[in-house]
C-alpha positions as CSV (number, residue, x, y, z in Angstrom):
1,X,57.6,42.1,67.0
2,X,59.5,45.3,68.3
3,X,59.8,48.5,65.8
4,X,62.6,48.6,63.7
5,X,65.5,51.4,65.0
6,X,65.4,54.6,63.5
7,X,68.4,57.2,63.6
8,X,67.3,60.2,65.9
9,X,69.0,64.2,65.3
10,X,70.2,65.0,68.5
11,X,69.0,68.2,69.5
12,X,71.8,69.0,72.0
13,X,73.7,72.4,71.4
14,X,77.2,72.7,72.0
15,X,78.6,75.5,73.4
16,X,81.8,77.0,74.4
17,X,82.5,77.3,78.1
18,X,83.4,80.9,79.0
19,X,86.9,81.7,79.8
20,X,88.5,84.4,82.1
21,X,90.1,86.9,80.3
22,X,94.1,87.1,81.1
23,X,95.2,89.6,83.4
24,X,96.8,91.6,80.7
25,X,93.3,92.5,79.0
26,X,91.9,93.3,82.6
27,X,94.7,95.7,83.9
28,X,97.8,97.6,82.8
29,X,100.1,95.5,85.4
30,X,99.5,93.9,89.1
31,X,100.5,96.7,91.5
32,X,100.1,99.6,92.3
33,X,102.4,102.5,92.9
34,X,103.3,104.7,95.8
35,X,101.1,107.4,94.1
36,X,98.4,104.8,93.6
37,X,98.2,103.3,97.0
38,X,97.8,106.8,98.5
39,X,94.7,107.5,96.2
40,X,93.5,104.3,97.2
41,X,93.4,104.8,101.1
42,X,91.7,108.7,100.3
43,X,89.1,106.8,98.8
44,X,88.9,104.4,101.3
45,X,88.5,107.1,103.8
46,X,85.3,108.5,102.0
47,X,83.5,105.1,102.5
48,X,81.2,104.3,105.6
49,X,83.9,102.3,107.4
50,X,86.3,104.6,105.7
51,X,89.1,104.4,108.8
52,X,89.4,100.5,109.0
53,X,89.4,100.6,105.3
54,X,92.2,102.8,104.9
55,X,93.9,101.3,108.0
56,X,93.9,97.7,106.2
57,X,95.1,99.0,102.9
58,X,97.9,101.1,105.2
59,X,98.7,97.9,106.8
60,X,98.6,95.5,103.9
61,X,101.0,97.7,102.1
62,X,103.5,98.8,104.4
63,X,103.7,94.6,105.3
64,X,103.1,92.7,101.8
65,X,100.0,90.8,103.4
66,X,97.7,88.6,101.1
67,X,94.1,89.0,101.3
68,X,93.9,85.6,103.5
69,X,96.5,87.4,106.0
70,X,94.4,90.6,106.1
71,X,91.4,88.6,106.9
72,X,92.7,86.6,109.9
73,X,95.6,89.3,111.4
74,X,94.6,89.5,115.0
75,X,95.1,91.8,118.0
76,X,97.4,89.3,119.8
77,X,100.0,89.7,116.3
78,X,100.2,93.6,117.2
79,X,102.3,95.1,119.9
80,X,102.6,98.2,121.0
81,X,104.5,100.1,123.2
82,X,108.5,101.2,122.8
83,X,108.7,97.8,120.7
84,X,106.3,98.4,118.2
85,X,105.4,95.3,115.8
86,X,103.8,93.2,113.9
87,X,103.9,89.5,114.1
88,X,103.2,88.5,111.1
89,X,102.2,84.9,110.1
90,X,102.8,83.6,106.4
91,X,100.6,81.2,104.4
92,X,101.9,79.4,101.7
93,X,104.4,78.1,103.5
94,X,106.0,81.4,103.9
95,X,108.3,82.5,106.3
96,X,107.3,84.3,110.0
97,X,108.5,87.4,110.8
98,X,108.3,90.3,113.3
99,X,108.1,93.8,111.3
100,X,108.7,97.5,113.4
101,X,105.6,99.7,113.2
102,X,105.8,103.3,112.2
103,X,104.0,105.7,113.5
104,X,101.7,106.5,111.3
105,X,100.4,102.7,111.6
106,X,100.6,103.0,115.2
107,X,98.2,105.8,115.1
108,X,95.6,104.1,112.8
109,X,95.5,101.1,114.6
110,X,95.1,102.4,118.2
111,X,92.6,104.4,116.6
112,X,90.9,101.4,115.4
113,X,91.5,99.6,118.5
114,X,89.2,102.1,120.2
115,X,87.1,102.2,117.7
116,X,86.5,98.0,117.8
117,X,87.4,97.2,121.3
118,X,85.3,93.7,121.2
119,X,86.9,92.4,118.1
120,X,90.2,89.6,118.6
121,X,90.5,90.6,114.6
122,X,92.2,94.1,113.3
123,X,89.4,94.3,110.6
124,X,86.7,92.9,111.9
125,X,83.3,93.4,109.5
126,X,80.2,94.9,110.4
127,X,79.2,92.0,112.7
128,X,82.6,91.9,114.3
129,X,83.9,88.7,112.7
130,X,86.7,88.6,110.8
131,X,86.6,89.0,106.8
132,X,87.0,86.4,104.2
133,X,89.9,86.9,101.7
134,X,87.2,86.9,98.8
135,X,85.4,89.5,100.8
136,X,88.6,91.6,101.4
137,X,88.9,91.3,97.8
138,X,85.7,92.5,96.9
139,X,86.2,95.5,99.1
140,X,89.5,96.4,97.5
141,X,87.8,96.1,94.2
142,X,85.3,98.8,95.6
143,X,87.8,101.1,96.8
144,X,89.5,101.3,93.4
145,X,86.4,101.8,91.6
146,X,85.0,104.8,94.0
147,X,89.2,105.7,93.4
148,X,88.4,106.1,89.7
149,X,91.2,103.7,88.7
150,X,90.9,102.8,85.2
151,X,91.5,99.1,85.9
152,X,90.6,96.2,88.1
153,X,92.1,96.7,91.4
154,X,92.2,93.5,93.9
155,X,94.2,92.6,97.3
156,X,97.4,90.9,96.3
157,X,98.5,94.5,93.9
158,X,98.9,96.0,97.9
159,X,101.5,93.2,98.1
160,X,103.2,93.4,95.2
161,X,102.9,97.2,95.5
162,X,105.1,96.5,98.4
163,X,107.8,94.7,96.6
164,X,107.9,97.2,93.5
165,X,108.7,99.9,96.6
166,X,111.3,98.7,98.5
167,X,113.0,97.1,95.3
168,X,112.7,101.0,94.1
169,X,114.1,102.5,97.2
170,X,117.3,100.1,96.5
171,X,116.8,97.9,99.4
172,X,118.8,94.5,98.8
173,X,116.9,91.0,97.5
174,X,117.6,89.1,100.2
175,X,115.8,91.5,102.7
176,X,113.1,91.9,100.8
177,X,112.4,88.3,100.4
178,X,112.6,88.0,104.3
179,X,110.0,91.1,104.8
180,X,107.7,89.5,102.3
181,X,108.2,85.9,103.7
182,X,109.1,83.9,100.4
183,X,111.1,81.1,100.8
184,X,112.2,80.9,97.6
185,X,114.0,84.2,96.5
186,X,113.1,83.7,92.8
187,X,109.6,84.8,93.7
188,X,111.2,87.8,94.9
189,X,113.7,88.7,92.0
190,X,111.0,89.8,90.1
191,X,110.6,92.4,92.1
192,X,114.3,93.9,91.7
193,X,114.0,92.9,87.8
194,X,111.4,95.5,87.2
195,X,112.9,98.2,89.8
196,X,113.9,101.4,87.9
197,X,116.9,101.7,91.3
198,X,119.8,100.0,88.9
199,X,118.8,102.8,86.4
200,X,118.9,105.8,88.6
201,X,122.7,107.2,87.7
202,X,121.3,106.8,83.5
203,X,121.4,110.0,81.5
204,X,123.5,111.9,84.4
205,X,126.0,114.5,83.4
């Protein structure tokens, strides 16, 4: 004869799975100013690898690259010479394009070139691969700290920092969204929504 059933107290405890805070409670806004980028790349110069560091942030700026399109840019996507350019490929669908290099750029990359003459990557790591965008991430999170920035600074605020400047310096939606690749312009708008440009004639005698 089996034993009769008896009710059991489950001795399981639920608990609440941990959330990411928004980005809101983590940072002020997601880019960074002229100002800020330039305290960024002195800080990045301070580090052990301090030229390819500021180089990349240089670089990521001046071109609106994501951290995937830092990790994988490669030699063969820069030329030099009379021509100067980057080639720059899009993820996301995004759109190719072919930027002019100032000089300043051209300087830190040949610099860097001489510097890394085995690597087929721009930034290559300490073992001469190429990064990972969580890595270049993780780096740029670095560089803000040793910066002394009072928020969380990661990758993608270089390429939004971009957007923010050439919407400020007046330059027309329809370029910008070609420089930064979208194919959709209303992820560029943003960009000329927050731009202080439209505002510049305010409070003018």
């Amino acid at each position: 004869m089996s034993a009769p059933l008896r009710l059991v107290t489950p001795n399981n405890v639920n608990r609440s799975v941990p959330s990411r805070p928004p980005n809101a409670d983590l940072r002020p806004r997601e880019y960074l100013t002229p100002a800020e980028i330039e305290k960024l790349i002195k800080a990045a110069r301070g580090g052990r690898y301090g030229h390819r560091d500021a180089t990349l942030i240089l670089i990521a700026y001046r071109h609106g690259l994501r951290a995937i399109e830092i990790a994988d840019l490669e030699w063969a996507q820069v030329e030099f010479g009379r021509s100067a350019s980057l080639h720059v490929r899009r993820v996301k669908n995004g759109k190719p394009s072919v930027h002019p290099l100032r000089g300043d750029e051209l300087r830190a990359l040949r610099e860097l070139r001489r510097q890394c003459p085995e690597s087929a990557f721009v930034f290559p790591t300490e073992r001469g691969g190429p990064f990972t965008s969580d890595a270049v991430n993780r780096l740029i999170k670095r560089i803000g700290e040793r910066a002394g920035f009072p928020f969380q600074v990661h990758a993608h605020m270089l390429r939004h920092a971009c957007g923010y400047a050439l919407a400020n310096a007046g330059h027309d939606t329809r370029r910008i969204q070609d420089w930064l690749g979208h194919r959709s312009i209303q992820h560029t708008v943003r960009y000329s929504e927050l731009s202080a440009a439209p505002f510049k004639d305010f409070w003018r005698d």
